[in-house]
VOGU-3710 file (C-alpha; in Angstrom, 3 decimals, decimal comma):
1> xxxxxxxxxx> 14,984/-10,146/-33,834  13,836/-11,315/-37,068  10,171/-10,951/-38,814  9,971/-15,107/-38,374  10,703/-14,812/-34,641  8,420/-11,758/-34,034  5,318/-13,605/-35,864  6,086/-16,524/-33,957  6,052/-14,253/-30,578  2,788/-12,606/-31,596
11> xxxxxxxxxx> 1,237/-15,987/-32,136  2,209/-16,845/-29,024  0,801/-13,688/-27,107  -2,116/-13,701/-29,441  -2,901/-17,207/-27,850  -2,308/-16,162/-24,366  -4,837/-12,902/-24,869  -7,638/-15,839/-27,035  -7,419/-17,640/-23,656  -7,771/-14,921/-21,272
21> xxxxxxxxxx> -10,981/-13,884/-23,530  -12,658/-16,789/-23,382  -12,315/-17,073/-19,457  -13,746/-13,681/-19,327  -16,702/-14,201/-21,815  -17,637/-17,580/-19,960  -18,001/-15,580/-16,951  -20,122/-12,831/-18,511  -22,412/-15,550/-20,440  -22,495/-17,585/-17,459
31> xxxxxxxxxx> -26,568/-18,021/-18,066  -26,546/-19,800/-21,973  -25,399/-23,071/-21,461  -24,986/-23,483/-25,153  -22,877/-20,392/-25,650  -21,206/-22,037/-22,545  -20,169/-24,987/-24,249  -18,948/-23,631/-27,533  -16,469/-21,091/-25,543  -15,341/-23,951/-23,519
41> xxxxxxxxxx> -14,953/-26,026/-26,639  -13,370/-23,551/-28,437  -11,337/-22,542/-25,446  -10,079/-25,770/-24,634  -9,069/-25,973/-28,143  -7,291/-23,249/-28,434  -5,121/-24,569/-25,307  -4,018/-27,582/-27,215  -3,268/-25,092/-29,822  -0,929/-23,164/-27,860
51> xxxxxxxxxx> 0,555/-26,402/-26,702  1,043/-27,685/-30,800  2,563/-24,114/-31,222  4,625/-23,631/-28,589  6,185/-27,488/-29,543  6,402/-26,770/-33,159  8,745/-23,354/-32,208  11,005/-26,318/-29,939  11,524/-28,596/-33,188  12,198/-25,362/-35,313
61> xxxxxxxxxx> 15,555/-24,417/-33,132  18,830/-25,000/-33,867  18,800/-27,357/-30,374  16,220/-29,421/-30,969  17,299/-29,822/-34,767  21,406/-30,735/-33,194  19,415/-33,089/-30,975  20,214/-31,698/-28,209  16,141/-32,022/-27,029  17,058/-32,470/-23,539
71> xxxxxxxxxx> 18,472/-28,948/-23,369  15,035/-27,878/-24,333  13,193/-30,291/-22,315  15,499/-29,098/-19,205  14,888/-25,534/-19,871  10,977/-25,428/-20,469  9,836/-28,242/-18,379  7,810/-26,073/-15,992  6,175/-24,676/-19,037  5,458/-28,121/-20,734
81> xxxxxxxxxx> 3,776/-29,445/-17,102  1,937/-26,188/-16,323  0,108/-26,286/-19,727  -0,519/-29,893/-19,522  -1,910/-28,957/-15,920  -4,096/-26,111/-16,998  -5,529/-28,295/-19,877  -6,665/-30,962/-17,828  -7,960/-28,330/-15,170  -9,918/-26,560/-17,633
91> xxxxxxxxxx> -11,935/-29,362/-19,561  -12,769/-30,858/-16,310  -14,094/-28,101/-14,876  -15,841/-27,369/-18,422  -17,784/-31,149/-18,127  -18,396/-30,989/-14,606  -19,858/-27,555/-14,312  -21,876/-28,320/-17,983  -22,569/-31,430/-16,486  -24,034/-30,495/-13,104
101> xxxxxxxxxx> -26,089/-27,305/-14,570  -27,110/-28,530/-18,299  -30,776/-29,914/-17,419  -31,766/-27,253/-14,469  -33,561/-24,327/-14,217  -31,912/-20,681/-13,866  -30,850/-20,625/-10,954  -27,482/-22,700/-10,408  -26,065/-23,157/-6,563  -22,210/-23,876/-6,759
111> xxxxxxxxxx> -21,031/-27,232/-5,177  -18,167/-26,940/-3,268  -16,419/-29,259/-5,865  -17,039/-26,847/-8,766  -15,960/-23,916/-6,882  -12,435/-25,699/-5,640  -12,023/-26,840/-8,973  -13,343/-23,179/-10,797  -10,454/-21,245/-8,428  -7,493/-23,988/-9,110
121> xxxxxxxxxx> -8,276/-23,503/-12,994  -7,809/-19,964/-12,160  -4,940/-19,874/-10,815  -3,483/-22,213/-12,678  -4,707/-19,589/-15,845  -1,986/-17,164/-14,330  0,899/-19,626/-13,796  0,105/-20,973/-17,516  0,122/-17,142/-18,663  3,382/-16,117/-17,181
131> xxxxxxxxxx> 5,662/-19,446/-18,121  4,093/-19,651/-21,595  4,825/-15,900/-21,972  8,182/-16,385/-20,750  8,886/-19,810/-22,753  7,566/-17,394/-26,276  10,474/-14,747/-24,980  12,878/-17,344/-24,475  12,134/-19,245/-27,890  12,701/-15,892/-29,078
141> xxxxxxxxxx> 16,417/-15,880/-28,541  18,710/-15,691/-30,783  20,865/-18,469/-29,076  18,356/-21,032/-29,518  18,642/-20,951/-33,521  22,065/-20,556/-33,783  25,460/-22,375/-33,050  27,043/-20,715/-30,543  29,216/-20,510/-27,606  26,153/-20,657/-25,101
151> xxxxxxxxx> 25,084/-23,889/-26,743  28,570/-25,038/-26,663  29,097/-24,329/-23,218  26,037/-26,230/-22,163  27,040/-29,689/-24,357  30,403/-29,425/-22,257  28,488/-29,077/-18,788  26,231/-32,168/-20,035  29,688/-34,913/-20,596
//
């Protein structure tokens, strides 16, 4: 594997580990409602970030670039929907639990709502870990930047 595709996998996991922080430090911090809102701003951030990145690595293989984007689209469409999932899990749960706590007094009683919502964000966190993870291996392939019989093989199945 190259030194491009390594920094490119790093940047990747380096994301994935940023995001994984900042669900951990909003927990610990849960009292500070304006350290509350710059991790969530700067986490949600960071998840469009990941999305830009992960993107940019499509247009720079030798698929996308033959225009062959439905290959790509094909291959890491549960990635592409789980992100875009996870994003709009986590900034609604970010206004709606800022929202419902912002004015009040320490003491903060979960609605049912928040809770629902806090757990599917969760979850979701782990889905959007492993398929991003997996989409930064497979981006990682040799066979995605170069012409090859693999590629070749999957034009024919496509006519």
């Amino acid at each position: 594997m190259s030194s491009k595709y390594s920094a490119v996998l790093a940047l990747h996991i380096l994301l994935i580990c940023v995001d994984l922080g900042f669900n951990t430090a909003s927990t610990i911090v849960f009292n500070n409602n304006n350290t509350q809102l710059l991790l969530f701003i700067l986490q949600d951030t960071a998840i469009v970030m990941s999305i830009i990145v992960l993107l940019i690595a499509f247009t720079s293989t030798f698929v996308f670039q033959a225009g062959l984007i439905l290959i790509l689209i094909q291959k890491f469409a549960a990635v592409l929907v789980v992100a875009t999932i996870y994003l709009i899990l986590s900034i609604t749960l970010h206004v709606v639990h800022l929202r419902d706590r912002w004015g009040t007094s320490q003491r903060y009683i979960w609605p049912v709502f928040v809770t629902v919502l806090y757990t599917l964000q969760r979850l979701t966190a782990i889905l959007h870990y492993f398929f991003y993870k997996r989409a930064a291996l497979f981006l990682s392939d040799p066979r995605f930047h170069y012409d090859n019989e693999w590629l070749r093989e999957q034009v024919r199945l496509r006519n």
